[in-house]
Every structure is written in structure tokens, then in C-alpha cells.
N, C-alpha and C positions, 0 to 999 in steps of 0.2 A: 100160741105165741105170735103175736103181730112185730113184723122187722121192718119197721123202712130203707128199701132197697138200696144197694150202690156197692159196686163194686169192689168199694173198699182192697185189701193188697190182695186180690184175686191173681192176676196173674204172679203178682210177685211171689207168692206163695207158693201159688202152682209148680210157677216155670224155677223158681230157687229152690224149689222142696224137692223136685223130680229129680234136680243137679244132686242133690245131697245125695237123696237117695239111691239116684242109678252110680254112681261116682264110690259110693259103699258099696254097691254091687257092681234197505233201505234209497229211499233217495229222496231230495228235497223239493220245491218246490217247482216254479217255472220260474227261472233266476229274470231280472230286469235287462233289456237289450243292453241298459248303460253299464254294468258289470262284463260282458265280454265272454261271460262261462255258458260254455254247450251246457245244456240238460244233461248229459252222460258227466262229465266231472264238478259237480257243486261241489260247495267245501266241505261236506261229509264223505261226497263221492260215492260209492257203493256196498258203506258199512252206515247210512243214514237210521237204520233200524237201530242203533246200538242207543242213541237217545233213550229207546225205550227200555231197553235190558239198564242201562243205567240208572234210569229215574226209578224203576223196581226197587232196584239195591238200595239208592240213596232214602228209597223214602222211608224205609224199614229204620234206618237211620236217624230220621227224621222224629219218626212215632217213637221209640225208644226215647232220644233223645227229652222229649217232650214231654214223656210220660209214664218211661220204665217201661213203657208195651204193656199197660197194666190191660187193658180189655179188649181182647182180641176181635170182639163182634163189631165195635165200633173201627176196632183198625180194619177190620176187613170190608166194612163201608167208604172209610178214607180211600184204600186202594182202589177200589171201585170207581170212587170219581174220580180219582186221578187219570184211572187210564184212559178210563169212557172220553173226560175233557181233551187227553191226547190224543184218543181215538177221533174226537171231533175236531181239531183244529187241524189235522192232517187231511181229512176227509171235506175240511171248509176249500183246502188249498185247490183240490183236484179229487173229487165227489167218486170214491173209488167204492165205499159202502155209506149205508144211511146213517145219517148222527143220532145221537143216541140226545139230545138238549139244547145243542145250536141251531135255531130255526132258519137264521136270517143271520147270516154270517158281513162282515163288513166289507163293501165293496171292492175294497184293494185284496182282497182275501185269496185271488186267481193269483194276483202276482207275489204272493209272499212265499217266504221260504218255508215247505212246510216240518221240518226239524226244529229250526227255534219256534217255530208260534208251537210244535207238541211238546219243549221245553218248559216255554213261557204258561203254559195252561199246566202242566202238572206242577212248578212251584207257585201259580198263583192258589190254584185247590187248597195245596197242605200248607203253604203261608196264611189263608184263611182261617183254616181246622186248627191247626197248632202255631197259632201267635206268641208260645213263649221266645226268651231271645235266644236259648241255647235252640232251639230248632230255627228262628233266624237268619241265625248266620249260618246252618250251614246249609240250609237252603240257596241263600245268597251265592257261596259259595258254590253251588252244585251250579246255579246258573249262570255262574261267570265262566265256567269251563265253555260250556257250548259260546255263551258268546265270544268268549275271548277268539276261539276257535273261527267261527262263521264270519268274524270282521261285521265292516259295516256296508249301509246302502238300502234304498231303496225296497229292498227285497225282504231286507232284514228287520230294517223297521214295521215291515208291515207284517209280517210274522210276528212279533210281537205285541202288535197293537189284537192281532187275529188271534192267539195265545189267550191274550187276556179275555178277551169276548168269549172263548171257549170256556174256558174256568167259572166267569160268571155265569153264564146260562147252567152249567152245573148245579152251581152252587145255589141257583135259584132253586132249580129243578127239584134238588134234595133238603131244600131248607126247612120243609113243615112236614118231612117223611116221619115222624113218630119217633125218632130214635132219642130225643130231648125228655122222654116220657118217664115218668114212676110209677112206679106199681108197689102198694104194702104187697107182702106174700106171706100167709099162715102156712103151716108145716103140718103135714097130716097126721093123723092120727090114729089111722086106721091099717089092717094088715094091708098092705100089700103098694103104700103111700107113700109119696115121699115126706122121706124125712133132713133134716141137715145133718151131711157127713164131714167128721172131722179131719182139720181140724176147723170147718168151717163153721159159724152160726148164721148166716144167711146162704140163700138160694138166687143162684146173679141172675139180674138182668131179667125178670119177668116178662116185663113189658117188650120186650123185643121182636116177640111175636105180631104185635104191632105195628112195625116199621113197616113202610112199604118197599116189595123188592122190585131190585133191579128188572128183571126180564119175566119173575113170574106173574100169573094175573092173577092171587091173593098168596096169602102166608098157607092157607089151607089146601091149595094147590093139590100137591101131591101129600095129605095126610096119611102116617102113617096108620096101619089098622091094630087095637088097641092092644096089649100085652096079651100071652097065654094068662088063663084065671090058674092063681096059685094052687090048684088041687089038678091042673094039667098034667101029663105025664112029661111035652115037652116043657112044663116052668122046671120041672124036676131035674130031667137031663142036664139043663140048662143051668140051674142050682148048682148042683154037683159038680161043674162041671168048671164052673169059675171058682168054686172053692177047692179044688184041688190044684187049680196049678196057677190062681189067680195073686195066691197069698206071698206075704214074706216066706213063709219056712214052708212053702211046695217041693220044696227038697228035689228028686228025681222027677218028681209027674213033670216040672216046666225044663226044656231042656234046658243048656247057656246059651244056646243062638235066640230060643224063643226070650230067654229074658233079654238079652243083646237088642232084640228088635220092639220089644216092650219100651227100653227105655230111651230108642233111637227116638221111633215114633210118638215120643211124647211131649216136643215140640210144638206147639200150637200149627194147625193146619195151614192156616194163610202165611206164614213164613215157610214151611217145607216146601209146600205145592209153586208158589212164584222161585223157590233155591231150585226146584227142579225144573223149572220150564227157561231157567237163566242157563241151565248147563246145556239143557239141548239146545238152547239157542244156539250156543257154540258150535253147533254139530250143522241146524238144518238151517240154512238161508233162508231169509223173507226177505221181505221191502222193507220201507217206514210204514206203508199203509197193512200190511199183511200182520207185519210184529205186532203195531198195534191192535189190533183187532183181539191178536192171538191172545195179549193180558189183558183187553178188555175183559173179550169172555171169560178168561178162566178166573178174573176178580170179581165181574156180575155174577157168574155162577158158583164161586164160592160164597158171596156175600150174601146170596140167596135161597143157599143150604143153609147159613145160620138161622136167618128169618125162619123159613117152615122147617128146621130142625126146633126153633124153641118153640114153634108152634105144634108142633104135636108136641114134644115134650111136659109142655105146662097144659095142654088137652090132658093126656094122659095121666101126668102124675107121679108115676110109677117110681116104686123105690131102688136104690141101688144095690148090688148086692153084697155090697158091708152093712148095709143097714137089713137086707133079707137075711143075710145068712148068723146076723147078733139075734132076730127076733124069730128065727123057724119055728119054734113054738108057737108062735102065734098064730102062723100061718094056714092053719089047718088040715095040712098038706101032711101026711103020719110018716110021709117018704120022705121028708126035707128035714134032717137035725141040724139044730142050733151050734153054733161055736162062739161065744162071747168074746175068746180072745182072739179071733180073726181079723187080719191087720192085713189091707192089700199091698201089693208088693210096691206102687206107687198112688201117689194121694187123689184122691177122686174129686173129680172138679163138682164144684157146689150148682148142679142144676139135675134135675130129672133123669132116670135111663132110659127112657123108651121114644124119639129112638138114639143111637149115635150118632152126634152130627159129627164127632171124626171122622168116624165111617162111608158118612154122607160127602161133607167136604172131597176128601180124599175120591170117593167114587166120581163126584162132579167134574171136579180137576181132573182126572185122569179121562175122561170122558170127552172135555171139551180139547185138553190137550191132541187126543189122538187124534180126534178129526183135522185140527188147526196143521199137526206136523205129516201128516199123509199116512195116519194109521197109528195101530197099537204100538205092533213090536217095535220098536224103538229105543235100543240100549242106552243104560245111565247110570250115572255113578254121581253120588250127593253124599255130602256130612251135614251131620246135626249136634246142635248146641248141646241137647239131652243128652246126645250117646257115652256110652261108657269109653274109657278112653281106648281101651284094648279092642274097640271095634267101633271107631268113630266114621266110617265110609258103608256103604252097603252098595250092593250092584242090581239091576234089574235088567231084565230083558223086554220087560214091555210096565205101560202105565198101568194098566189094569192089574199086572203081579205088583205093584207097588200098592197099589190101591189095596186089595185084599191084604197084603199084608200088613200095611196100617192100621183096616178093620180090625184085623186078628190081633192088633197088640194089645188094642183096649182088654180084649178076655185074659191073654197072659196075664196082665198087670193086674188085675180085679179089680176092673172099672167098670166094666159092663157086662150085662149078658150076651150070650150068644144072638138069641132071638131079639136084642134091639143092633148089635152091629148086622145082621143081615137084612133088616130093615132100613139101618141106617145105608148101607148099599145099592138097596134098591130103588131109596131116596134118593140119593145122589145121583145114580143112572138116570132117573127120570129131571131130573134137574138137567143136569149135562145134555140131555138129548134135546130137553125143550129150547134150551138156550141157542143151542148151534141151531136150532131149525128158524126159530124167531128174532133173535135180538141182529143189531146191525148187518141186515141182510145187503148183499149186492145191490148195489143202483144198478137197473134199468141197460143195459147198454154199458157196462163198464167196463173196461179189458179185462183181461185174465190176469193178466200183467202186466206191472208199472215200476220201470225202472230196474 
């Protein structure tokens, strides 16, 4: 069966089907002499980081707005330039890490306020990405708060002018990354292959593998190694093991906290992960130049789990285990029995199992997060859109328990196997490690601290 690609209501099905179903169950710049303001009190003063925790929120808003949040790989490249572009217009102001696409920043660039110009570069990014007029105006709107705020002058204007400069050099940067690309994708045919799971008839986003990432150096980076062969003992376990407590009617095998947490974590990854790094923000102080950095990385390094998530994926193949566990007869596997009426507890998103890039994502974030806030343990408490309502908040004590439990919802739910969420983990870990070691490293000589 040959499909021409396209995401078609992938998320909307996803993210409204999951509802159904779990629902059934800082500082600124170096201000102008002619303004009068010490360096210690600019108009943000010493919450100038918050630009950035706000342009997060808003711009989730933004892609919604725009486009329902129909395709989460693409929103997680949006976020991506976003942040990098505020991570560069703050870093043009006073060169505190390396930019990540502004070579050659504009001369009045030392004297601007570096708050509005990481304003001005994250509405020009998604003003580019998403030109409808419902995402317009409340872009417009998001950047009237800051300026209304910052007033005017010299300082100001040039942050803006250094804003824009930031954004475009982005926008260049990522303008012929692959992600514009199609791919036909045939459906396999063979045991052990993937097939389209319903209620889908396409397989998203083939091509994605494609794209080029953020921080890694190809999509193949860190490939994952290829599935157990279905006459394995661990595909067996493994078998077994999502079809006992993965399904609608798991009865007692899945407990209520594990479906509880099935249906928290079934919120697309790049909205949970930036909801959890907005709440510690609350908790652990940075600067403007530290905040930023902190969702730069954790947006290149989720956006870069999706890239070499779909790239082993569509390397591999591999089928899902609604589609294993309808066809165990064919398997060749005498330890694996078929169930035809096997329905998992929530809807399997339409691409490959091997590996999870939920799992991935999730370990990524959690990885770059720890380093960014000075370590794992680091208590938190977040709600999600998915969760059922009778347990809409969950608590953590560190990013990595959040991480694994993540991985681990996909198996409750019977989404994935065991053996691609621990893959999908170690994906991520190696993701997350690379990132914090490479991408917007320290300039040369730069304080420890600013502001």
C-alpha cells in the first residue's frame, strides 16, 4: 500500500483520543549612560530570566493557536529556534556562552537591553513559523507586555533591532534543514514489520529522520541496536508482558496508579518536559543568560531525540505490539499466542516501536535539565492535559524518576515494548550527555556569573 505522507489529524486524534479515553478511565543588558539606571536595577531588575519562562508558555500557545499542536516534531523544532534565537540575542548583548547562528551580531549589540532583543528574536522565530492571524495577534500581544514594560531609549531600541538579527540568522540557519521534506511510506508485510495501527492509515512523518539536528552530528548518531528476533526469549517476555497489563481489560495485572500514570504521560513530550522545567524554574534562580541556555538545551536536545528517534525507527521497522500481539501466529515464536481482540488501553501513535522516542525525549530532558539546575534530585510537582481528573498532579523527587516513569507508561498503555522504552532511554541519556558537553559551550573567559 503506497500513502503520501502528512500528518493529516495526528495529533488531534492522538492528543483528543487519549482525553477520551483516559477521561473513561535574569538581568538585562548594559543600560545607555543617557537612561540613568545602574546595571543592578534595569526594568526587569532581577527576575530578567522570566522573559524566558514566559516566551515557553506563550509560544505553546502560539503553535496551538495555529495549528491545533497537530505535529509535535515540527513544534519541537519551532521551540528549538526559538530558544537558541533568545539564547543568541542575549549572548550578542554580553557573550556569556557561544551562539548557537549569530555570527556577526550588530554593532550597537553591547549597548542593547539584552531582555527585549531575547523578546524580540523569540516573536520574530514563531511570527515567521506560524503567520496565521490567530497566532499574530497574540504574538503581538505577548510582545507588547515586555515592551510596554522596558519603556523606551536607546537601549531599547537596540535590543530590538539585535532581537531581529537574532531570529534571522536562525531562521536562515534552519531554513533548508529537511524538515519541508516527503517521503511515500509502504507498510510491511512481513512478521515482525510495521504495520498501520488503528485508528490510523498512515505512518507520520517518515522523512524526519532527515532533518538535520540541533547539536547532534547526523540523525544516526546514537542508533539504536536492532529489536530482539521474534523467536528471542526476551521478544517473548517482552510480548507477554505488554499484553497483560498493556490492554483495555488488564483488569488487576495494571494497577490504578500505573494506569494513573499511563494516561498523565501521554501528553506529547515537548509540552510536559518545557511544563516541568517552567515549575523548577520557580524553585532554582538563574540569570537571563543561564535561563536561557537552560531551554535552549533542553529544546535542541529534545528536538534531537525526535530526529534520531525516527531515525532508528524507520531503520528498524519494527512493529507495534497491537499489531504483534493480533498476528502471534505468524510470528513463529510457539511461546507468543495471538489475541485478535486486543485493544490497548490508549491509541498508539502511527510510527514504528523500536525505539521510544517518548522514552528518549523524556530521558534527554531529564538529563540536560539536571545538569542546567545543579543535579538530579530536585523536587516537582506538574499537571497534564492527558491526566485523568481524579489524579491530575504527580510529584517527583528527582528528573530521572520522572523520566523512567514516563518510559514506563508507554508499556502500561500498550504502546511499546519493554525492550524499545529501554532503548528509548538510553537514547536519550546519550542525547542529553552529548548536548550539555557540546552545544553552546562557555566563552573563553566568561564569569561564572552575570547579574
Amino acid at each position: 500500500m503506497n500513502t503520501q505522507i502528512s500528518l493529516q489529524p495526528l495529533a488531534r486524534a492522538l492528543f483528543a483520543l487519549g482525553l477520551a479515553t483516559a477521561g473513561s478511565l535574569g538581568q538585562a543588558g548594559e543600560p545607555n549612560e543617557a537612561t540613568h539606571r545602574p546595571l543592578s536595577a534595569t526594568w526587569c531588575a532581577d527576575r530578567c530570566d522570566a522573559v524566558i519562562t514566559d516566551w515557553s508558555l506563550a509560544a505553546f500557545q502560539v503553535i496551538k493557536a495555529a495549528d491545533g499542536y497537530q505535529d509535535p516534531m515540527a513544534a519541537s523544532r519551532s521551540l528549538a529556534m526559538m530558544h537558541v534565537a533568545m539564547h543568541d540575542a542575549a549572548n550578542a548583548v554580553r557573550p556569556r556562552y557561544r551562539r548557537y547562528a549569530l555570527a556577526a551580531p550588530p554593532s550597537s549589540g553591547s549597548k542593547a537591553d539584552a531582555a527585549v532583543a531575547a523578546a524580540t528574536a523569540a516573536h520574530d522565530v514563531l511570527a515567521a513559523l506560524y503567520p496565521r492571524p490567530q497566532a499574530t495577534a497574540l504574538l503581538k500581544a505577548e510582545l507588547a507586555k515586555t515592551l510596554l514594560e522596558a519603556g523606551v531609549g536607546p537601549a531599547i531600541e537596540a535590543g530590538t533591532h539585535l532581537g531581529k538579527a537574532a531570529a534571522a540568522a536562525v531562521l536562515a540557519k534552519r531554513a533548508n534543514d529537511g524538515s519541508a521534506g516527503k517521503e511515500t511510506y509502504v507498510e510491511g508485510t512481513e512478521p515482525g514489520r510495521y504495520r498501520f495501527t488503528p485508528p490510523f492509515n498512515f505512518a507520520a512523518a517518515p522523512h524526519w529522520r532527515q532533518v538535520t539536528p540541533f547539536a547532534l552530528t547526523s540523525a544516526s548518531q546514537f542508533r539504536t541496536a536492532p529489536p530482539p528476533a521474534l523467536t528471542n526469549a526476551q521478544y517473548r517476555r517482552d510480548f507477554d508482558e505488554v499484553k497483560r497489563v498493556g490492554g483495555k481489560a488488564a483488569g488487576d495485572a495494571r494497577s490504578v496508579d500505573e494506569m494513573h500514570y499511563a494516561a498523565f504521560w501521554y501528553e506529547f513530550s515537548d509540552i510536559g518536559w518545557n511544563r516541568i522545567a517552567r515549575a523548577v524554574s520557580g524553585r532554582v534562580k538563574q540569570n537571563l543568560w543561564e535561563r536561557a541556555r537552560t531551554f535552549a538545551l533542553l529544546n535542541m536536545a529534545m528536538a534531537d531525540a525526535y530526529i534520531a528517534g525516527w531515525d532508528s525507527k524507520y531503520h528498524h521497522n519494527a512493529w507495534r505490539p497491537v499489531t504483534a500481539i493480533h498476528l502471534a501466529a505468524q510470528d513463529g515464536n510457539p511461546h507468543t499466542a495471538p489475541d485478535v481482540s486486543f485493544a490497548t488501553l490508549l491509541p498508539t501513535p502511527p510510527v514504528p516501536d523500536m525505539p521510544s522516542t517518548h522514552a528518549a525525549l523524556g530521558m534527554a530532558a531529564a538529563t540536560v535539565l539536571a545538569q542546567s539546575f545543579g543535579g538530579d534530585h530536585v523536587p516537582f510537582s506538574f499537571a497534564s492535559r492527558t491526566a485523568i481528573p481524579t489524579n491530575p498532579v504527580r510529584s517527583f523527587r528527582s528528573f530521572s524518576e520522572a523520566a523512567r516513569e514516563n518510559a514506563d507508561s508507554r508499556v502500561k498503555a500498550g504502546l511499546h515494548f519493554r525492550f524499545a522504552t529501554d532503548a528509548g532511554l538510553e537514547m536519550g541519556r546519550r542525547i542529553g550527555q552529548h548536548v550539555i558537553r557540546n552545544a553552546l559551550p562557555r566563552q573563553h573567559g566568561a564569569a561564572a556569573q552575570d547579574g
